[in-house]
NUFIKOL-199535 format. One record per residue (C-alpha): residue number from 1; residue in three letters; x, y negated, z negated. Coordinates in nm, 2 decimals, always signed. Layout:
+-----+--------+--------+--------+--------+
: num : residu :     c1 :     c2 :     c3 :
+-----+--------+--------+--------+--------+
: NUM :    ALA :      X :      Y :      Z :
...
+-----+--------+--------+--------+--------+
//
This chain:
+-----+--------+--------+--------+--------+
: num : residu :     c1 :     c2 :     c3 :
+-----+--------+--------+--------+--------+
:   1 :    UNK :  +0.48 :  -0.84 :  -2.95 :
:   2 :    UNK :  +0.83 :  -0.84 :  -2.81 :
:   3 :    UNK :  +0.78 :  -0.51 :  -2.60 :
:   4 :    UNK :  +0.45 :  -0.61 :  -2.49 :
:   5 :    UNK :  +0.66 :  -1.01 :  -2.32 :
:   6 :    UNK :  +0.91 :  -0.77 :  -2.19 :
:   7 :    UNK :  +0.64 :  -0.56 :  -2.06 :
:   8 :    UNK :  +0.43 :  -0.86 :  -1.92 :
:   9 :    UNK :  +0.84 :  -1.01 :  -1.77 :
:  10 :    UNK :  +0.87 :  -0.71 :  -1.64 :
:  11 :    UNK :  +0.53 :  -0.65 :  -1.42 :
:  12 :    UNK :  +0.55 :  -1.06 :  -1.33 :
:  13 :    UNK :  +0.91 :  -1.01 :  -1.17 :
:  14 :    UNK :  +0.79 :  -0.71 :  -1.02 :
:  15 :    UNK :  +0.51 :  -0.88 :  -0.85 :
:  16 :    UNK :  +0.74 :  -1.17 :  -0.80 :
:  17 :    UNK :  +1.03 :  -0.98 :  -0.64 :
:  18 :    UNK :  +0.80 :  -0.75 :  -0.42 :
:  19 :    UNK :  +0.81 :  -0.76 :  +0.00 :
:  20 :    UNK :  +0.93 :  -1.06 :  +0.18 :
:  21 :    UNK :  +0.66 :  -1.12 :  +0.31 :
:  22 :    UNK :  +0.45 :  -1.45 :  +0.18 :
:  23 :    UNK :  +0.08 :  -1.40 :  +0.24 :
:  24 :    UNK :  +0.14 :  -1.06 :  +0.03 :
:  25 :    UNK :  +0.37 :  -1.17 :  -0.20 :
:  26 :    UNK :  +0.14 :  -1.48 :  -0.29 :
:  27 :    UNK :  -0.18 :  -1.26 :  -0.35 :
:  28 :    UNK :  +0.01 :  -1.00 :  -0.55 :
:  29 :    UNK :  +0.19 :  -1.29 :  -0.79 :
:  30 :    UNK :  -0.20 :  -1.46 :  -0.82 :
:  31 :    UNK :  -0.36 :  -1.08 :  -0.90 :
:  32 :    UNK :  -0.12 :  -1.08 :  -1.15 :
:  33 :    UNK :  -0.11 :  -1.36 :  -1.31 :
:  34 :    UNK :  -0.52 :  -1.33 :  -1.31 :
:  35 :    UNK :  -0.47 :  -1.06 :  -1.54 :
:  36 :    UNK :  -0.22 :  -1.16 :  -1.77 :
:  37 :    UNK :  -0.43 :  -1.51 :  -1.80 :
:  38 :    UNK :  -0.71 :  -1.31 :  -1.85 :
:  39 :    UNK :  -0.52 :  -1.05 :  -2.15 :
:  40 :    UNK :  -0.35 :  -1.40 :  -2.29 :
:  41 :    UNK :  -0.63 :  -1.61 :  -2.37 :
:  42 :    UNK :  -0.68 :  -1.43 :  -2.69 :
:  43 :    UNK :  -0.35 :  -1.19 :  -2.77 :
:  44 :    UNK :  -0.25 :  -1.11 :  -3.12 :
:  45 :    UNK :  +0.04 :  -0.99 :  -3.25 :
:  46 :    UNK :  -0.17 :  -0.64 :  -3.27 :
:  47 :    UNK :  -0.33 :  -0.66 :  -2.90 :
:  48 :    UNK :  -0.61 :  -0.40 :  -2.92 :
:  49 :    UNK :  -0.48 :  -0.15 :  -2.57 :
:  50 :    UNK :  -0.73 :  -0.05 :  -2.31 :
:  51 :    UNK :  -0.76 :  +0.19 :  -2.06 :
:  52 :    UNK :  -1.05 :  +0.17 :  -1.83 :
:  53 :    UNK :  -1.18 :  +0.51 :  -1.64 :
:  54 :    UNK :  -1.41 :  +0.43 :  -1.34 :
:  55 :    UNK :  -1.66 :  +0.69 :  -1.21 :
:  56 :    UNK :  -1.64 :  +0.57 :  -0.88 :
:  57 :    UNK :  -1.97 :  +0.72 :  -0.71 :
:  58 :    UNK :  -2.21 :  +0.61 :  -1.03 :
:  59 :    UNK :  -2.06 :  +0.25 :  -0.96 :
:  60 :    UNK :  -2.08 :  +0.24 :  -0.60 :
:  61 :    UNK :  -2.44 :  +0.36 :  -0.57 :
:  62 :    UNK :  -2.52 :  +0.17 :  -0.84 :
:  63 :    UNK :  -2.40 :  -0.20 :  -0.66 :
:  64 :    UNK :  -2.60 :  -0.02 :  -0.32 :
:  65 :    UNK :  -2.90 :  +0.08 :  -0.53 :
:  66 :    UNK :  -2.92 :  -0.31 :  -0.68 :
:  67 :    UNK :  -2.89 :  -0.43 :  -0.32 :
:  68 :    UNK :  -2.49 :  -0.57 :  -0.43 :
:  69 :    UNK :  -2.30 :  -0.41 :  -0.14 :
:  70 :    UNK :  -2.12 :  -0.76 :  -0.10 :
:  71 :    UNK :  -1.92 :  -0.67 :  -0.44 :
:  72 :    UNK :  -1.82 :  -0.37 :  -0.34 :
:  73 :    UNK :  -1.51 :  -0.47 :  -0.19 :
:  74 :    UNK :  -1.39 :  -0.47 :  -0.54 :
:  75 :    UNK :  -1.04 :  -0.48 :  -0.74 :
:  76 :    UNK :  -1.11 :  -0.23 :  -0.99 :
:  77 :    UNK :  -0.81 :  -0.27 :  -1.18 :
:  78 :    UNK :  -0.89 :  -0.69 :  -1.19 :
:  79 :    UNK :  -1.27 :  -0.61 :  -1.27 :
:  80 :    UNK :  -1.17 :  -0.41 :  -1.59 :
:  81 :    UNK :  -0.94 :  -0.72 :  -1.71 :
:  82 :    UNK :  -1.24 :  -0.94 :  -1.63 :
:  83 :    UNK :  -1.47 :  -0.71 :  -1.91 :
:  84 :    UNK :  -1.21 :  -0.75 :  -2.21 :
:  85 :    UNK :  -1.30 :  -0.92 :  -2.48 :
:  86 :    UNK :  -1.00 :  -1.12 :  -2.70 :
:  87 :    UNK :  -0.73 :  -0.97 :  -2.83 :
:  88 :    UNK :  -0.73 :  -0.67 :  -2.60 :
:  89 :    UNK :  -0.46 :  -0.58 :  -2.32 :
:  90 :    UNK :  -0.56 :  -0.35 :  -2.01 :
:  91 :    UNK :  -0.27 :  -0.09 :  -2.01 :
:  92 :    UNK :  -0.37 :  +0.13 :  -1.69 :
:  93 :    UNK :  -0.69 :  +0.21 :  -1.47 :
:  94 :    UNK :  -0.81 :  +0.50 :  -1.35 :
:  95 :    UNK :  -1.08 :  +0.58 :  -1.07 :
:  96 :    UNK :  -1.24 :  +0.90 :  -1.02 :
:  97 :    UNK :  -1.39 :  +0.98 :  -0.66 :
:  98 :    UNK :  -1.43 :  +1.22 :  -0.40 :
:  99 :    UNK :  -1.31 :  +1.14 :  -0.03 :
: 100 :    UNK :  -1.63 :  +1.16 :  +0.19 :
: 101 :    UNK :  -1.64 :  +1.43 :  +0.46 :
: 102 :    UNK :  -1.92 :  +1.26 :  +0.65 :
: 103 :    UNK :  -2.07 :  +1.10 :  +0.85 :
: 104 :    UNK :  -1.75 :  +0.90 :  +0.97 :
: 105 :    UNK :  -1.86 :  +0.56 :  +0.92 :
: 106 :    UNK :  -1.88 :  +0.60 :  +0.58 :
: 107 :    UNK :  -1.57 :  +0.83 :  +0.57 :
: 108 :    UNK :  -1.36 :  +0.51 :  +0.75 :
: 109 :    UNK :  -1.53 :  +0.28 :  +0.48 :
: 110 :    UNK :  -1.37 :  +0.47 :  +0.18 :
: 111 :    UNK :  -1.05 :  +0.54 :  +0.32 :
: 112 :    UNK :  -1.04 :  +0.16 :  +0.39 :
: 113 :    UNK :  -1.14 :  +0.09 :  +0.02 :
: 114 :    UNK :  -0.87 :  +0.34 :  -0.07 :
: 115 :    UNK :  -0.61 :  +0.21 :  +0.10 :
: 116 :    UNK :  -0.67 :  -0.12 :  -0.08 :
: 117 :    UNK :  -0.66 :  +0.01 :  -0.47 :
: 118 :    UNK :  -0.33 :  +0.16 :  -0.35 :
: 119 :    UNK :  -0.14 :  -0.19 :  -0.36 :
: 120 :    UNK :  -0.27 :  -0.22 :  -0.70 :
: 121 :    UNK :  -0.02 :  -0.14 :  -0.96 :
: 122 :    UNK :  -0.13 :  +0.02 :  -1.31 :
: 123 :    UNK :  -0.42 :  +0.19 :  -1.16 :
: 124 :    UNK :  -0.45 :  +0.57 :  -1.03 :
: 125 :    UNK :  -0.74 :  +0.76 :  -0.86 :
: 126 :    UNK :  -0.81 :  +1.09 :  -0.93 :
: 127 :    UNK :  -1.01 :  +1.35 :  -0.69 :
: 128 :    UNK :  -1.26 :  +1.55 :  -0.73 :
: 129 :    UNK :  -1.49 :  +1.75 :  -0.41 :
: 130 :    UNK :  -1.72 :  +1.63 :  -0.18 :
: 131 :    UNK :  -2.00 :  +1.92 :  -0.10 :
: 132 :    UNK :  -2.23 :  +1.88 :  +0.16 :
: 133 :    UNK :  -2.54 :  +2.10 :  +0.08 :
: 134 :    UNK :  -2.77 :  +2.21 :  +0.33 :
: 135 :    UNK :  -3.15 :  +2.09 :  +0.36 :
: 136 :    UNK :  -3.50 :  +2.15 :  +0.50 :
: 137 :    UNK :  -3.78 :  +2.00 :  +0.55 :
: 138 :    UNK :  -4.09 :  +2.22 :  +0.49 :
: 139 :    UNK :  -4.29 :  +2.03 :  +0.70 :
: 140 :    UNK :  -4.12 :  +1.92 :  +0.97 :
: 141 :    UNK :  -3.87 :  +2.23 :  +0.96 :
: 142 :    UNK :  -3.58 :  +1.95 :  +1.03 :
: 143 :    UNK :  -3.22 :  +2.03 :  +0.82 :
: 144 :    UNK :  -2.94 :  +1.78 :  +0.75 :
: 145 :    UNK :  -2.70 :  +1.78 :  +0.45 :
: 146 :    UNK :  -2.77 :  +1.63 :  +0.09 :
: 147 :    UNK :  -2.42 :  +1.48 :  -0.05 :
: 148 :    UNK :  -2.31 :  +1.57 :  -0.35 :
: 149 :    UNK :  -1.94 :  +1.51 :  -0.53 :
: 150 :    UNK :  -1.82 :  +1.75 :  -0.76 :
: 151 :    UNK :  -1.53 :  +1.74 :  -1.10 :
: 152 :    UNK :  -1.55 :  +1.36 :  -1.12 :
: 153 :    UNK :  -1.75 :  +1.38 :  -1.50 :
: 154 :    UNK :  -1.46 :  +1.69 :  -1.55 :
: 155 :    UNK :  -1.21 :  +1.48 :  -1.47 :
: 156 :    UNK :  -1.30 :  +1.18 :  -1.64 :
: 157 :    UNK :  -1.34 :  +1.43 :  -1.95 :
: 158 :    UNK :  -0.98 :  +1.55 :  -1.91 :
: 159 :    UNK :  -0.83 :  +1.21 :  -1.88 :
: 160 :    UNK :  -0.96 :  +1.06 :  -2.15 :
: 161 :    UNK :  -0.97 :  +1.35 :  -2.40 :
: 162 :    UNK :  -0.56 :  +1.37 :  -2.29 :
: 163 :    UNK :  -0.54 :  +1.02 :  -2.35 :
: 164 :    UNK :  -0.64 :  +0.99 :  -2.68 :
: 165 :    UNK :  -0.45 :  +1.28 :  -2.80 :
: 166 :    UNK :  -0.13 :  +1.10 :  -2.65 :
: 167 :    UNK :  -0.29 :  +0.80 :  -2.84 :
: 168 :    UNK :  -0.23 :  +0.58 :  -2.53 :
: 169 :    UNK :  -0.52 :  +0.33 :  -2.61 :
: 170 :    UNK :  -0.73 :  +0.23 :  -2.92 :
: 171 :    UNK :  -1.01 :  +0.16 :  -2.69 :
: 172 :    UNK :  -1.12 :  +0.34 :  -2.40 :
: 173 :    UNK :  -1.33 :  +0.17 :  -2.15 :
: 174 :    UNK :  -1.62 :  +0.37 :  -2.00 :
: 175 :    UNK :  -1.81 :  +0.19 :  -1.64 :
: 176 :    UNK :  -2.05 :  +0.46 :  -1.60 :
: 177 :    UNK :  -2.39 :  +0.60 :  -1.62 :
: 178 :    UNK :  -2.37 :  +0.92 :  -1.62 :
: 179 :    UNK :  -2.47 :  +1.14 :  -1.97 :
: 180 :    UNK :  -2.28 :  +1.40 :  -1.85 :
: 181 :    UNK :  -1.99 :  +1.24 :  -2.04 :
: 182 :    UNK :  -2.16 :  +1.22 :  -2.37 :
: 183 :    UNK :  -1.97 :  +1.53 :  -2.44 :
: 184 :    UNK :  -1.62 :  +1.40 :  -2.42 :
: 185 :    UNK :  -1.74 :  +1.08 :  -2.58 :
: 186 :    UNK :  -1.83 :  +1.23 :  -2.88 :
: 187 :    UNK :  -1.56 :  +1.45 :  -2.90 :
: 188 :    UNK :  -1.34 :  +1.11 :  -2.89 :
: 189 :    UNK :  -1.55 :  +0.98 :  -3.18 :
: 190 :    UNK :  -1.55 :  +1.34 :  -3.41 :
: 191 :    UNK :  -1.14 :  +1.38 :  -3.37 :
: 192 :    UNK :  -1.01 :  +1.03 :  -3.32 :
: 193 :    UNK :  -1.26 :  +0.82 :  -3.55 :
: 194 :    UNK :  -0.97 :  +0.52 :  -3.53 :
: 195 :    UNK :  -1.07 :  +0.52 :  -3.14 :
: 196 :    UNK :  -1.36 :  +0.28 :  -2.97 :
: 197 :    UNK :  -1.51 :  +0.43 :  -2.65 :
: 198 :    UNK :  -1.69 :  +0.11 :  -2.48 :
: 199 :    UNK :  -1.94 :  +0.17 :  -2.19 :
: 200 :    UNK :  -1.99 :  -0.04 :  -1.88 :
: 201 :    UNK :  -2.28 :  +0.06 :  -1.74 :
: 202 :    UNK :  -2.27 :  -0.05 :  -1.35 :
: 203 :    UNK :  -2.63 :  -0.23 :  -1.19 :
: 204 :    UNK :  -2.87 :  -0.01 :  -1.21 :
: 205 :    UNK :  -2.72 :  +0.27 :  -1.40 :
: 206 :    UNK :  -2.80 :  +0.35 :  -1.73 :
: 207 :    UNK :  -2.79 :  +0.66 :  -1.98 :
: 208 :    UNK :  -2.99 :  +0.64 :  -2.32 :
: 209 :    UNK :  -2.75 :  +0.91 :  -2.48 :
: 210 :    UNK :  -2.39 :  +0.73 :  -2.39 :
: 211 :    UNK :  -2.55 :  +0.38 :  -2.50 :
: 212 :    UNK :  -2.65 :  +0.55 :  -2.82 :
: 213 :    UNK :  -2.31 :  +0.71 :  -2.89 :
: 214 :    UNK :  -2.11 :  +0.48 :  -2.78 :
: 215 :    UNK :  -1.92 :  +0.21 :  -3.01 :
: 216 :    UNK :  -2.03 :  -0.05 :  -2.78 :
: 217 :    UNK :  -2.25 :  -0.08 :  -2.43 :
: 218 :    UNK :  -2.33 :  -0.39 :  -2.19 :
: 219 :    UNK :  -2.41 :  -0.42 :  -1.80 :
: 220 :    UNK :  -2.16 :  -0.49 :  -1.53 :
: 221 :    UNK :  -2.30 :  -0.84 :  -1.44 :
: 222 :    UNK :  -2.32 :  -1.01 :  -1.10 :
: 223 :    UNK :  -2.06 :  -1.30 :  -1.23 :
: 224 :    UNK :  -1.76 :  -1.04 :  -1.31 :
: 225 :    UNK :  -1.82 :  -0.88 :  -1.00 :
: 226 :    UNK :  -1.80 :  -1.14 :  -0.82 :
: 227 :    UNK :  -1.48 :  -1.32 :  -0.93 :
: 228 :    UNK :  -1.34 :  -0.93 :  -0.90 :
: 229 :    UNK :  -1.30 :  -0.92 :  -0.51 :
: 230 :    UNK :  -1.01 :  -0.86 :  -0.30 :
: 231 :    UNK :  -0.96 :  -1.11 :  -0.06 :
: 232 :    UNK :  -1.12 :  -1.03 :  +0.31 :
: 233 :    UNK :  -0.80 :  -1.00 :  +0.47 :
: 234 :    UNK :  -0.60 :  -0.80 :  +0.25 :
: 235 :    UNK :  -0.27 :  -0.74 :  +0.35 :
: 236 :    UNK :  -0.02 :  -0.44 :  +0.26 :
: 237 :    UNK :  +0.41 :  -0.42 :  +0.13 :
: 238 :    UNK :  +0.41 :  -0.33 :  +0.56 :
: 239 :    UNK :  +0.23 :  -0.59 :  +0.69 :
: 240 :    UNK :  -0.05 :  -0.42 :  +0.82 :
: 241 :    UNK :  -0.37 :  -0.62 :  +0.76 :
: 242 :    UNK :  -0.66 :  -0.42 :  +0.54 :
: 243 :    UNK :  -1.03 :  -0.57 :  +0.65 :
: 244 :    UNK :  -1.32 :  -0.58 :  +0.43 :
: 245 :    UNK :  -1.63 :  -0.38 :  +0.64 :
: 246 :    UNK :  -1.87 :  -0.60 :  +0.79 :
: 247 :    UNK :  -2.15 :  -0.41 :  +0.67 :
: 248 :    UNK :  -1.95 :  -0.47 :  +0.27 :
: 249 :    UNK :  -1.98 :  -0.88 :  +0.33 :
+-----+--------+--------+--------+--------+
//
C-alpha cells in the first residue's frame, strides 16, 4: 500500500508540475485524477494490477462498423481505467497498430489520433505493417488496393506472454475480437494459472473461442466510451493545439 501512495504522489506531482502552460496543465491534472478516482473507489491493501493491450484496428473498425465514429477520438489509457472493476489498479497501456500508408485523409486522421495518445503517460504503442494488396474486379476489370495490417496479433502475443513471465500484472486486459489470440491466451492460462486474462470485446466484434477461454468477457458499451474522450481541442507540453477530425464528431 505504501509504494502504491508513493506511486499514485508521484504520477499526481508529475501531472501537477508539468508545462506552464494552464489549459494543458489543467486537462492533464483532471485525466489524472480521473484515473486515480476511478482505481480508488474500491482499492485494497492487495490492489489486483492491470495491464490493458489494445488491438487498435479490431477496435477502430469495430466503433466504424457499429456506426460509433464519434467515440473514436478516444483516451485509451482513460477507457481502460473506466472497465476496472473494484479493487484493481491500471499499471500501463499498450496499443498495437499499424500507421496507414493511404489514402491521405485517413493517413492525417491517425497520425492526428497518434499524436494525442502520445501526451498520455503509462501507455505505449507498438507497430506493426500496413500492406496494401492489390485487387481486381472480374467484371469490370477495375484494380485498387485491399488494406490489410500485419504483426499486431504477434505483437500483442509477445507483450503479454513477456509480461506475465515478468509477472507485471495479475490480470491482463484483452479489448479485442480477434481468435487469433486464443493462442497466447491459453498459453497465459496453462503456465501462469495464478493469472486472469479478461476480454473486452469492442462493438461489433466478437470471437466465440476467446469468450470461451477467457476468465472473463463483456462488450465495450456506448456509456464508457463516451465518458473516455479527449477533449476537442487537445492541447500539447508545446502549445500546439491537437483537433479532433470533423468527420470523428
Amino acid at each position: 500500500m505504501v509504494a502504491e501512495d508513493q506511486y499514485k504522489k508521484e504520477t499526481a506531482s508529475r501531472f501537477l508540475s508539468g508545462p506552464s502552460n494552464q489549459r494543458y496543465s489543467r486537462w492533464r491534472c483532471e485525466t489524472v485524477t480521473n484515473i486515480m478516482k476511478i482505481q480508488q473507489k474500491s482499492n485494497t491493501d492487495m490492489s489486483e494490477r492491470v495491464i490493458a493491450y489494445i488491438n487498435g484496428y479490431n477496435l477502430y473498425f469495430g466503433l466504424r462498423d457499429a456506426g460509433l465514429k464519434r467515440y473514436l477520438w478516444l483516451n485509451l489509457q482513460l477507457l481502460a481505467a473506466h472497465l476496472l472493476k473494484p479493487g484493481q489498479e491500471l499499471v500501463f497501456t499498450k496499443y498495437f497498430t499499424s500507421r496507414v500508408s493511404y489514402p491521405k485523409d485517413k493517413q492525417e486522421r491517425q497520425a492526428l489520433f497518434l499524436e494525442a495518445l502520445q501526451t498520455v503517460d503509462n501507455l505505449t504503442i507498438h507497430y506493426g505493417q500496413f500492406q496494401a494488396n492489390p485487387r481486381r474486379c472480374r467484371n469490370c476489370g477495375h484494380r485498387d488496393f485491399v488494406p490489410n495490417e500485419k504483426m499486431t496479433d504477434v505483437n500483442i502475443a509477445v507483450e503479454v506472454l513477456t509480461d506475465a513471465f515478468r509477472n507485471s500484472f495479475d490480470t491482463a486486459l484483452l479489448i479485442s475480437g480477434d481468435g487469433d489470440l486464443t493462442a497466447p491466451l491459453l498459453s497465459i492460462r496453462n503456465n501462469f494459472p495464478e493469472k486472469r486474462v479478461v476480454v473486452a470485446f469492442p462493438p461489433e466484434r466478437y470471437s466465440f473461442r476467446l469468450a470461451e477461454k477467457a476468465s472473463a468477457y463483456f462488450t465495450i458499451g456506448r456509456a464508457n466510451l463516451a465518458k473516455s474522450l479527449f477533449p476537442f481541442e487537445l492541447q500539447k507540453p508545446d502549445s500546439y493545439i491537437l483537433r479532433c477530425p470533423d468527420s470523428w464528431r
